[in-house]
N, C-alpha and C positions, 0 to 999 in steps of 0.2 A: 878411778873413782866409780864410773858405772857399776865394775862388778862388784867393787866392798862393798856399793848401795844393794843391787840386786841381794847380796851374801846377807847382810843386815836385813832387807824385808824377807829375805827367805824364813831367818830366825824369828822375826817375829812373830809371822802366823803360824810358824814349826812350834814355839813355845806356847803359844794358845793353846795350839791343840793339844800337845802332849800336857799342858798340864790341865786339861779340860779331863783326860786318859784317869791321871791319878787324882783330880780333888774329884770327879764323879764315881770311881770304883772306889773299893772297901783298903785299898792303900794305906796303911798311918799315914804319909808324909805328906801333907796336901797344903801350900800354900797357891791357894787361887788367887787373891788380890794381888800378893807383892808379885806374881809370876806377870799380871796381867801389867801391872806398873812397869816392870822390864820388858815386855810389848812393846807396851807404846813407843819406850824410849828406844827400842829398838827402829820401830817404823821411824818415828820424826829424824831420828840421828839417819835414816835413809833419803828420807824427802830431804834433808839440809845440803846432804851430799848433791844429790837430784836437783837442787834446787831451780836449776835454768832448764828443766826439762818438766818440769810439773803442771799439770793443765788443770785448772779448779774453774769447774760450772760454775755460775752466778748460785743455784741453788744449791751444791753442795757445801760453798761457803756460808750459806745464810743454814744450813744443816747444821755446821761444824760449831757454826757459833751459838747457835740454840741448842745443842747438847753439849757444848762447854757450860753453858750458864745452868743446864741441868744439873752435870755433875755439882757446880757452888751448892746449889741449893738443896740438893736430895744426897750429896756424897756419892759414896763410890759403889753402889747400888745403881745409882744412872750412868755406871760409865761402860755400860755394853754397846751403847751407838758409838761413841764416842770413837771406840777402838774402832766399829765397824767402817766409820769417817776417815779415822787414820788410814787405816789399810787403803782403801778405796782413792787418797790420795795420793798416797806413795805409791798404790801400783801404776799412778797417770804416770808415773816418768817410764817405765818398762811395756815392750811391745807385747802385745796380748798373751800373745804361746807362752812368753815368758812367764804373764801371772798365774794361767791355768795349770802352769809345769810346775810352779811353787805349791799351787794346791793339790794337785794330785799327786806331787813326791809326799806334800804333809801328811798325805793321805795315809799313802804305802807303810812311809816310816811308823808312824801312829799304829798302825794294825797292827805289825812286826813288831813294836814293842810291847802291845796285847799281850801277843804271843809269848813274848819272851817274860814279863811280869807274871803270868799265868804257869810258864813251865816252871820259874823258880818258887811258887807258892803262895806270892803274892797279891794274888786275883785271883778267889774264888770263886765256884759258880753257887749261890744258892737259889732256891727256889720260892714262889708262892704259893697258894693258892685261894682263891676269895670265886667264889660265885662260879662253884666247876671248872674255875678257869686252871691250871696246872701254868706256872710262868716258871721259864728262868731268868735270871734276873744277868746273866753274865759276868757277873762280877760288879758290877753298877748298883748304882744305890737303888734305881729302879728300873723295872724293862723296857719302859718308852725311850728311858735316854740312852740303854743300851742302843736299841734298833737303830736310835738318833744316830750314835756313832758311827755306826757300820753303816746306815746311810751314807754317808761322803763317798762310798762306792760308784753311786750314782754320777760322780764328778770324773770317774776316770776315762772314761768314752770321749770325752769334750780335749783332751791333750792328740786324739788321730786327726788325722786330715781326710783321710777314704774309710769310711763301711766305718763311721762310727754306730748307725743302729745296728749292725752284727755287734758290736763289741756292747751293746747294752743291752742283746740280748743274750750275751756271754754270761754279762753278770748278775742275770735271776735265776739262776740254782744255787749260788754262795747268797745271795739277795732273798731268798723262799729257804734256808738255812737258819737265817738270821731272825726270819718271822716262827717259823716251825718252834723255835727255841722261844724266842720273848712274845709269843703271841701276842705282837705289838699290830692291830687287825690295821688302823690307819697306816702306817710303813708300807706293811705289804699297797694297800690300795694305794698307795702314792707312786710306790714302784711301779706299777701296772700302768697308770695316769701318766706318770713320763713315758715310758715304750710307746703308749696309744699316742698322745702329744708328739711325739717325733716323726713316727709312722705318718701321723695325718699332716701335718706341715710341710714335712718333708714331701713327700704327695702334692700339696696345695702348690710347696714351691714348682715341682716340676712341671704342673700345669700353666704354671704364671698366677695363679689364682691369692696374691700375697695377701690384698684387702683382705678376703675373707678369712684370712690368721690374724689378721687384728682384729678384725671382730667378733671371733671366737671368743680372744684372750682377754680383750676389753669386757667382754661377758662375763666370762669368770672373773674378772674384776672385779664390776662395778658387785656383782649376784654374791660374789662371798663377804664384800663389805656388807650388804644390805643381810645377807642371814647371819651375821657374827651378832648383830646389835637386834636384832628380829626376832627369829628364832628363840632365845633365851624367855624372851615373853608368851610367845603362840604354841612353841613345842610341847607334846603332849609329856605324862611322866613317863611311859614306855619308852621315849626315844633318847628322854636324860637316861635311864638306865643302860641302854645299849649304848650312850657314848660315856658310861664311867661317872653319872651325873653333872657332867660337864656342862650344863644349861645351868643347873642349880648355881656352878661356882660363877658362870660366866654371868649372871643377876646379879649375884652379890658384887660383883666387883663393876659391873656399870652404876648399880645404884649407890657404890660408896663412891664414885668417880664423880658422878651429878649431884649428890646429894651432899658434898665437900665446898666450901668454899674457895672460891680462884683455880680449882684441883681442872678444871674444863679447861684453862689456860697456862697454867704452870706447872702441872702435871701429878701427881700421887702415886709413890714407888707400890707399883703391885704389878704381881707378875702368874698369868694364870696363862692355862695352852690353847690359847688365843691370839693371834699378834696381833691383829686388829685393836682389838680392846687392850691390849697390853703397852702398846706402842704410842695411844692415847692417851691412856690414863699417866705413862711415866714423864714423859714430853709434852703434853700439852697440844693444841688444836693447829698450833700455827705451825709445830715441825711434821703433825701428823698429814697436816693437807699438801707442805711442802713433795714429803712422802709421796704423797697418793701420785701428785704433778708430775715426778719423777717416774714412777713405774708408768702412765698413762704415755706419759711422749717414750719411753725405751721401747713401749710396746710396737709404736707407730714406728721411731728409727727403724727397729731388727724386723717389720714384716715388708718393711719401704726397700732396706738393704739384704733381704733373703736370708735373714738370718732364725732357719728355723729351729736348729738347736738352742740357741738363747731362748727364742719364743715359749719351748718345751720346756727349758727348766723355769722359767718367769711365770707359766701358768701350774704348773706342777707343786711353786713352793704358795703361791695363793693358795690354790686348793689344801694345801696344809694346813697353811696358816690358821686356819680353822678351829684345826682339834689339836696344834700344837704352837709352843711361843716359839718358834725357830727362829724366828727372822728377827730377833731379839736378843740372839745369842750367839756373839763373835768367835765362840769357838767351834760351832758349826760349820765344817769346809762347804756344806749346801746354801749355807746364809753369804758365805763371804760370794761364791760364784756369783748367786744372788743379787748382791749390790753392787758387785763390780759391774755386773753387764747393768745393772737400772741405773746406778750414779752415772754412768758414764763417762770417769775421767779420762780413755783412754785415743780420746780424738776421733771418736766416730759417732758422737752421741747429738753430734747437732743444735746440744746447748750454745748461751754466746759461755765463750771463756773468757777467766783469767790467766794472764797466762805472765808466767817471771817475766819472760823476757821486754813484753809491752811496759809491764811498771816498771825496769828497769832504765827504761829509755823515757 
């Protein structure tokens, strides 16, 4: 039973990704929704199997159930947490290596199908150009979400046990490839942010000095909530122009978020490269605080348990979060790491649990 459940959650984040591969490049064949409906059913028919092994925090159910009641009311437009909830519960029943081995095989496999859709002609590369900029596009509909993809490289360092920063700094020449082609300028600067992130924590751990990686991270916290919502009001027009006018969109969609009725609590499908403001305005105030609760205590677990690789990707996708909706998007293998180390369900997270075997008894 274990392994057909592990074989089942394998599929299901394998089928995210790959078909995140063909409904975001120039592909014909793109069914996104029903692939993402076979997801799911994928994960639960894993967790059913699991069922006496599955560990669910007090907050990731009160998560689960405030993004079921999203999906009712906004459709299937709200169901990117939802899956992200899924997955994050079904990996509670499998030992850690286990989940990071399923993301990093999704990884592999996904790129090698790249490859292989691109040699038969099926992904081509085209180009842009706006503002001197010369983009490739990869084959993707646009070049942020190319880079996006190829980001999940980032995740393959986290499956070693020894000289994982060797192995991430292996992979910024394929990683400085990927930006040279999409001139996606945040990717690169994300990539640099985890190596520096790793480098310095890892550091902190060998001194003992754990506190001060939480209060790094907690920094980058709380500072890129306060400029996601900030920023868009105080920033000059020079610097909406070097971020793509991304001030400009991120006004417009706070002010239709506040200026909506119930929308501050039940949430308003809109989706801009923000997760902050993205994450609020689809879900509403009570999952988005839930949220915040959730990455604040993971922060204090992994610097309490010397887990400074988590810490590095935890503050790596904040600083994203920013200029892009990733944490928002369950076909991100960066999002899913993402919530698995913040949700916690895999027995180290320090929340109180629920757990089968208690209700059972």
């Amino acid at each position: 039973m274990y392994s057909l459940a592990y074989g089942l959650f394998f599929m299901g984040i394998a089928l995210l990704y790959c078909n995140s591969l063909i409904a975001y490049t120039n592909v014909s064949v793109a069914y996104k929704d029903p692939a993402r409906i076979v997801s799911a059913l994928f994960l639960v028919a894993s967790s059913l199997l699991n069922f006496n092994r599955l560990r669910m925090p007090v907050p990731v159910v009160l998560i689960a159930i405030l993004s079921f009641i999203s999906v009712l009311l906004h459709g299937l437009v709200a169901l990117n947490f939802l899956l992200i909830v899924l997955f994050v519960l079904s990996s509670s029943a499998f030992e850690k290596h286990l989940v990071i081995r399923a993301i990093a095989y999704t990884t592999v496999i996904s790129i090698v199908l790249y490859g292989v859709l691109y040699m038969l002609g099926l992904i081509q590369w085209n180009y842009t150009f706006w503002d001197g900029r010369l983009r490739n596009t990869l084959g993707f509909y646009n070049e942020n979400v190319a880079a996006t993809f190829f980001s999940a490289m980032l995740v393959l360092p986290y499956t070693f046990r020894r000289r994982r920063i060797l192995w991430m700094i292996a992979l910024m020449p394929p990683y400085f490839i990927v930006y040279l082609l999409t001139d996606s300028r945040s990717t690169i600067v994300i990539g640099f942010i985890m190596l520096l992130a790793c480098a310095l924590f890892y550091i902190l751990e060998k001194q003992g000095r754990r506190k001060t990686s939480a209060i790094i991270t907690s920094l980058v916290l709380y500072g890129t909530l306060v400029i996601s919502f900030l920023l868009p009001y105080v920033g000059t027009s020079s610097l909406d122009l070097i971020l793509s006018y991304r001030l400009t969109v991120f006004r417009q969609a706070i002010n239709a978020l506040f200026g909506t009725p119930f929308a501050f609590w039940i949430g308003l499908p809109i989706e801009i490269d923000n997760c902050y403001i993205t994450l609020l305005a689809n879900y509403g105030i009570l999952l988005f605080l839930l949220l915040f609760y959730c990455i604040q205590k993971a922060i204090v677990v992994y610097s309490k348990g010397g887990g400074w690789m988590e810490l590095a990707l935890i503050l790596t996708m904040l600083v994203y979060s920013m200029v892009e909706g990733n944490l928002f998007r369950p076909e991100v293998m960066l999002t899913l790491a993402f919530w698995y180390f913040v949700l916690g369900c895999n027995g180290e997270s320090g929340y109180s649990e629920i757990s089968m075997d208690s209700i059972k008894s």
